[in-house]
C-alpha positions in Angstrom: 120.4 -47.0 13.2 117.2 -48.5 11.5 115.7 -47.4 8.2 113.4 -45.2 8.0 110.0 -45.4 6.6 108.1 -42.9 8.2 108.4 -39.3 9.0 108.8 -39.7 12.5 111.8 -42.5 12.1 112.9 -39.6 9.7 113.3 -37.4 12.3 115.1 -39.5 14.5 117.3 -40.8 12.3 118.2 -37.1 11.2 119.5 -36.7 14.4 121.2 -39.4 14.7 122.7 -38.5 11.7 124.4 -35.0 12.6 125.5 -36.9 16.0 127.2 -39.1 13.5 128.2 -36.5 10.7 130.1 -34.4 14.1 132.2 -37.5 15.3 133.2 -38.5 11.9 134.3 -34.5 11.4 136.3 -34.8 14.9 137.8 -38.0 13.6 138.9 -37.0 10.5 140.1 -34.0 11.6 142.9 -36.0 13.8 144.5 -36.6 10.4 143.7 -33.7 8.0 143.7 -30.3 8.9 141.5 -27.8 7.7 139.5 -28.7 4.6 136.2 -28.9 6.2 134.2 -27.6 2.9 136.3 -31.0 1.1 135.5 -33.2 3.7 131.5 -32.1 4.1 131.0 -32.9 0.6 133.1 -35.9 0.9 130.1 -37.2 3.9 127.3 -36.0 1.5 128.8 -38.1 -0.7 128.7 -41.4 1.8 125.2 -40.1 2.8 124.0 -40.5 -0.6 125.7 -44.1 -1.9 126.9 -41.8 -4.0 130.6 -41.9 -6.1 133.4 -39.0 -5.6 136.3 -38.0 -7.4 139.1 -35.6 -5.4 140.9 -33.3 -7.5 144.1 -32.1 -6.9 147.9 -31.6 -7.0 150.2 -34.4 -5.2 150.5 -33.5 -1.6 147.5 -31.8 -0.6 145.8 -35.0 1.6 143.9 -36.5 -1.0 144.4 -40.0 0.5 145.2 -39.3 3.6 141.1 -37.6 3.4 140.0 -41.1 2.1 141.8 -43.3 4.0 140.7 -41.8 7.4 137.2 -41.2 6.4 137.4 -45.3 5.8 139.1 -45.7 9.3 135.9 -43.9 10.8 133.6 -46.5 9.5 133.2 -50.0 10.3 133.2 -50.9 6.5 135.8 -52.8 4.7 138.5 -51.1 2.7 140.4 -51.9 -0.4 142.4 -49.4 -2.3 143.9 -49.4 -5.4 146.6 -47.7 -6.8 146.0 -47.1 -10.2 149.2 -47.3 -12.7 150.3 -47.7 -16.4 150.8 -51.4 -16.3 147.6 -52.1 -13.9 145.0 -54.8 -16.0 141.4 -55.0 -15.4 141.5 -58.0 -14.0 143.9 -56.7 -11.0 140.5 -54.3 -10.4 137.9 -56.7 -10.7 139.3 -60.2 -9.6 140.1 -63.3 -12.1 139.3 -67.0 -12.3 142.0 -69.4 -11.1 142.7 -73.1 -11.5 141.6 -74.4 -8.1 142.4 -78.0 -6.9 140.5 -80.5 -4.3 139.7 -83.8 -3.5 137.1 -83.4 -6.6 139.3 -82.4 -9.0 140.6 -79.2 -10.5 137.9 -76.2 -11.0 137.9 -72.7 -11.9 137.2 -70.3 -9.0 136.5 -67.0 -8.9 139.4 -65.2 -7.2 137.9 -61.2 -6.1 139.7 -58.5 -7.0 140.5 -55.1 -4.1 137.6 -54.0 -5.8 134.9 -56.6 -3.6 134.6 -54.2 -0.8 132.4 -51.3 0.7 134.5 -48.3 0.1 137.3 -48.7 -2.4 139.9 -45.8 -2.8 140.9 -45.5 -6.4 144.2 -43.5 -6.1 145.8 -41.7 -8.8 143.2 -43.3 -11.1 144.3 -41.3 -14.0 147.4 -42.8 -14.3 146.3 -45.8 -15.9 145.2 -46.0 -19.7 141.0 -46.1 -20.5 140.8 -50.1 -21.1 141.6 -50.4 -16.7 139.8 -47.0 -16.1 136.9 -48.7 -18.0 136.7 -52.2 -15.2 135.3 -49.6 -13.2 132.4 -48.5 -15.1 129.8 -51.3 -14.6 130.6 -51.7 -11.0 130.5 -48.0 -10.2 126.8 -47.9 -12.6 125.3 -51.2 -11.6 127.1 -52.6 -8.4 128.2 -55.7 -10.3 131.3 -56.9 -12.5 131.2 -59.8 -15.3 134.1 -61.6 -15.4 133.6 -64.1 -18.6 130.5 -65.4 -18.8 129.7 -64.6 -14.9 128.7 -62.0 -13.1 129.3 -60.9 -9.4 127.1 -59.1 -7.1 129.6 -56.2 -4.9 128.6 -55.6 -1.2 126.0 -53.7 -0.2 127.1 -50.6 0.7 129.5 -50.1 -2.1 131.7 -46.8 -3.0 134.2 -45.9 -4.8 136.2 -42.7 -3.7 138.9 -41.7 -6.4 142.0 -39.5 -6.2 143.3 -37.5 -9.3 146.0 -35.3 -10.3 145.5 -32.5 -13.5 145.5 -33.9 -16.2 148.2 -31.6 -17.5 150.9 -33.2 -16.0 153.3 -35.6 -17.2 151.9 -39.4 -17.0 147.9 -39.0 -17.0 145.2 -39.8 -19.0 142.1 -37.9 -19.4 138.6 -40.2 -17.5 136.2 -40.9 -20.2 133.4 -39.1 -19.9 131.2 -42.2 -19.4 133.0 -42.6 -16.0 133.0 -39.3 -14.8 129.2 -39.0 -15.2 129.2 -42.3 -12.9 130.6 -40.0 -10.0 127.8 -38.2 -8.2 130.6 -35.6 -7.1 133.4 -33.8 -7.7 135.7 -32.1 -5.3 138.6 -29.7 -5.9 141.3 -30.1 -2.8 142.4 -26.4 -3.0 146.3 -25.8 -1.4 145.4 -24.9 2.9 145.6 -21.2 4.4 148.8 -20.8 5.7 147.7 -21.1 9.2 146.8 -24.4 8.4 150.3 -25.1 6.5 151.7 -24.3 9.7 150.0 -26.5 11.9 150.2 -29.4 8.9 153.9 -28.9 9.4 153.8 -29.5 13.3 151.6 -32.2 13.1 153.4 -34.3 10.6 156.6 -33.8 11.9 156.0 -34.5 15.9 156.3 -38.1 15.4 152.9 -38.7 16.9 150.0 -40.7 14.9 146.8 -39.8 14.8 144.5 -42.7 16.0 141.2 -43.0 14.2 138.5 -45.2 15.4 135.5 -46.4 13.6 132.3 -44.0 14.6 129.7 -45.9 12.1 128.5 -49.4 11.4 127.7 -50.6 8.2 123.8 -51.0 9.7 124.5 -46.6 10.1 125.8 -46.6 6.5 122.6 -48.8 5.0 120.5 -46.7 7.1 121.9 -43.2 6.4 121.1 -44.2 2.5 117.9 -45.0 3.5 117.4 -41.5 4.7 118.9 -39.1 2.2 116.4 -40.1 -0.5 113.5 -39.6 1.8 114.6 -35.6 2.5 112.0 -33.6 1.0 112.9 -31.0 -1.5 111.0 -27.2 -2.2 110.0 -27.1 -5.6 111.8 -24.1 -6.0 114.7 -26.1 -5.4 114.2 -28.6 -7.8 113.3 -26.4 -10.3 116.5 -25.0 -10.1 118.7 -28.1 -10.7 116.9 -28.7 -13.2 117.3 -25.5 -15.0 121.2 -25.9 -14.1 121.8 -28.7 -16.0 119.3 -27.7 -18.8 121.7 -24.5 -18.8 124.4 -26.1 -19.6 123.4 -27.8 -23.0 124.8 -25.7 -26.0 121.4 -26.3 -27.8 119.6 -25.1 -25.1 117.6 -21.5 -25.8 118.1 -19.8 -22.8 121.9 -21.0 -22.3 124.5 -17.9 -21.8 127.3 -17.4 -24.2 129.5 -18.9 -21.9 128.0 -22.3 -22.9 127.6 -21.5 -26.6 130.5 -20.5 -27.2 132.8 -22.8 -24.7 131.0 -25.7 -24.1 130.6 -29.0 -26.4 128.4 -31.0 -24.4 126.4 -30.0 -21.1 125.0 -32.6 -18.2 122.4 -34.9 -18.9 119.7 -35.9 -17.0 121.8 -37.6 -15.0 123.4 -34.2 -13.7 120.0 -33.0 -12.5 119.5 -36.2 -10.7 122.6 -35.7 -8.7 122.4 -32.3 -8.0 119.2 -32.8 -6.7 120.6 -36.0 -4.5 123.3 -34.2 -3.6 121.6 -31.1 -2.0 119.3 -33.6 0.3 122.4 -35.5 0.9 124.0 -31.6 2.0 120.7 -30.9 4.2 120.7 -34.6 6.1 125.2 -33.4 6.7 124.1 -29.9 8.2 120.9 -31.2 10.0 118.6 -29.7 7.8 115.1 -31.7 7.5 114.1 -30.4 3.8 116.8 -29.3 1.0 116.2 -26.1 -0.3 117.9 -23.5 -2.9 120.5 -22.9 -0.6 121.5 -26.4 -1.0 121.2 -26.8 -4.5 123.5 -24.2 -5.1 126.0 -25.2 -2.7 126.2 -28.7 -4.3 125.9 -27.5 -7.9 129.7 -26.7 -8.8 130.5 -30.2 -7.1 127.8 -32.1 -9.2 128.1 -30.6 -12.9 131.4 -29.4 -13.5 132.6 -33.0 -14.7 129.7 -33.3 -16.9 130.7 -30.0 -18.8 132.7 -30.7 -21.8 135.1 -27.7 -22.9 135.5 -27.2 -26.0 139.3 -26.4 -27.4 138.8 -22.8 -27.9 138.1 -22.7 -23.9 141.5 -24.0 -23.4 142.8 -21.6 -25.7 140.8 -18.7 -23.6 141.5 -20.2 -20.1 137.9 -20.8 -19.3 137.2 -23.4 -16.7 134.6 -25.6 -16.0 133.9 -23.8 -12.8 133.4 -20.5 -14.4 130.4 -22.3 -17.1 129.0 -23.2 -13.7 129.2 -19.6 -12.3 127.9 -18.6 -16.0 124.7 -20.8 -15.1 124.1 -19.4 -11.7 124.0 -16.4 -13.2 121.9 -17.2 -15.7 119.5 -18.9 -13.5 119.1 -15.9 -11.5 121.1 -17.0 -8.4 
């Protein structure tokens, strides 16, 4: 695919893109069953360079929905599994005392972190000072190691698996880094239809075989793209008025914010919604994003950048219900 800068290259490239969004759906779906809602907004992240973060109980495909969406692209891979004792410098890469004919020399030895698509797993399991390496690449698609710094390839993502925090072994993200994640996607437990068929599948012996559907030239270009979707005003309006919602302060903001919510998204949470609903429209073949979008991709893009406050936890209010609070209170 070729980047587009014109309308017409637009519209090519948009169908190109649901040719593309189809066979990396079939492809995935060799090793995941069911989850299509997870995996759509999973692609809308791709579409739009964007970060994601899958929440979830252990054993509901989390990495499995990573690992094979990396399988269908021609990108390189590195995965991390996040745990107590893991240092920053087993993220990011280290300098090492390097010999040759000239003499010994520090070289810079990159970390699993120096690829396109990098699969965080379990990244709550390891304490704020590791979770923290991540920050300025995830932000600025760089690291500094001492007094250098190191460009990361272009495309680069970072995909992250998470269990609850409530149980045993975790640590909380910092909100910092989970306002660097454009998304955020709850892996629900599958309809027992597809428990059934995850049980004959994973138990036949057979392996799925996943081939790579997109170059990295698709990728770059597919980025390209999702910022040059149009958006109604309407629509914009709206995701703005989401995240303004969600601000304690705010005038207009329901009692479910003032009296459960500490701190509501920024700026920054109107920017992704709005990049995540064009990113939604290019996955669904849609050549503008409208409200429809927008309110598809709004529990996805706020609900990390809600802060509960402790009397929420002590009244069982979730981030997801402030966001069904704000729909309501935008009208929609």
């Amino acid at each position: 695919m070729e980047p587009a800068r014109d309308p017409k290259s637009a519209t090519v490239l948009l169908g190109r893109a649901s040719e593309a969004v189809a066979a990396l759906r079939v492809m995935i779906g060799k090793a995941v069953v069911g989850q299509d809602a997870v995996v759509d907004a999973m692609l809308a992240a791709l579409f739009a360079r964007g970060h994601a973060l899958l929440i979830g109980v252990p054993g509901l495909a989390k990495t499995l929905l990573v690992s094979s969406l990396a399988k269908s692209l021609d990108l390189s891979f590195g995965r991390v599994q996040f745990t107590p004792d893991l240092l920053p410098a087993d993220i990011t890469g280290t300098d090492v005392l390097a010999e040759s004919a000239a003499g010994r020399s520090l070289v810079f030895a990159k970390g699993p972190i120096f690829h396109n698509l990098v699969l965080a797993d379990e990244v709550n399991r390891t304490p704020p000072k590791t979770q923290a390496a991540l920050l300025e690449a995830m932000q600025e698609r760089r690291v500094t190691v001492g007094t250098k710094t190191h460009l990361l390839p272009d495309p680069f993502q970072v995909f992250a698996t998470q269990n609850p925090i409530e149980q045993d072994g975790t640590y909380p993200l910092p909100e910092a880094q989970l306002d660097r994640f454009l998304v955020e996607i709850f892996v629900d437990y599958p309809s027992e239809a597809e428990e059934l068929e995850i049980a004959r599948r994973t138990t036949s012996g057979v392996k799925p075989h996943i081939e790579p559907v997109l170059t990295i030239e698709d990728v770059r270009a597919l980025g390209e793209l999702v910022p040059m979707i149009p958006i109604t005003e309407e629509a914009l309006k709206l995701a703005v008025k989401l995240a303004r919602l969600s601000r304690p302060k705010e005038p207009l903001a329901p009692d479910e914010v003032r009296n459960y919510v500490r701190f509501g998204a920024g700026p920054r949470g109107s920017q992704a919604l709005v990049l995540a609903a064009k990113a939604r429209a290019v996955v669904h073949g849609e050549a503008a994003a409208d409200v429809e979008d927008v309110r598809a991709m709004a529990l996805y893009a706020l609900r990390h950048r809600i802060v509960l406050s402790y009397r929420a936890e002590a009244d069982a209010v979730r981030d997801a219900d402030i966001v069904a609070a704000l729909m309501r209170a935008a009208g929609r």
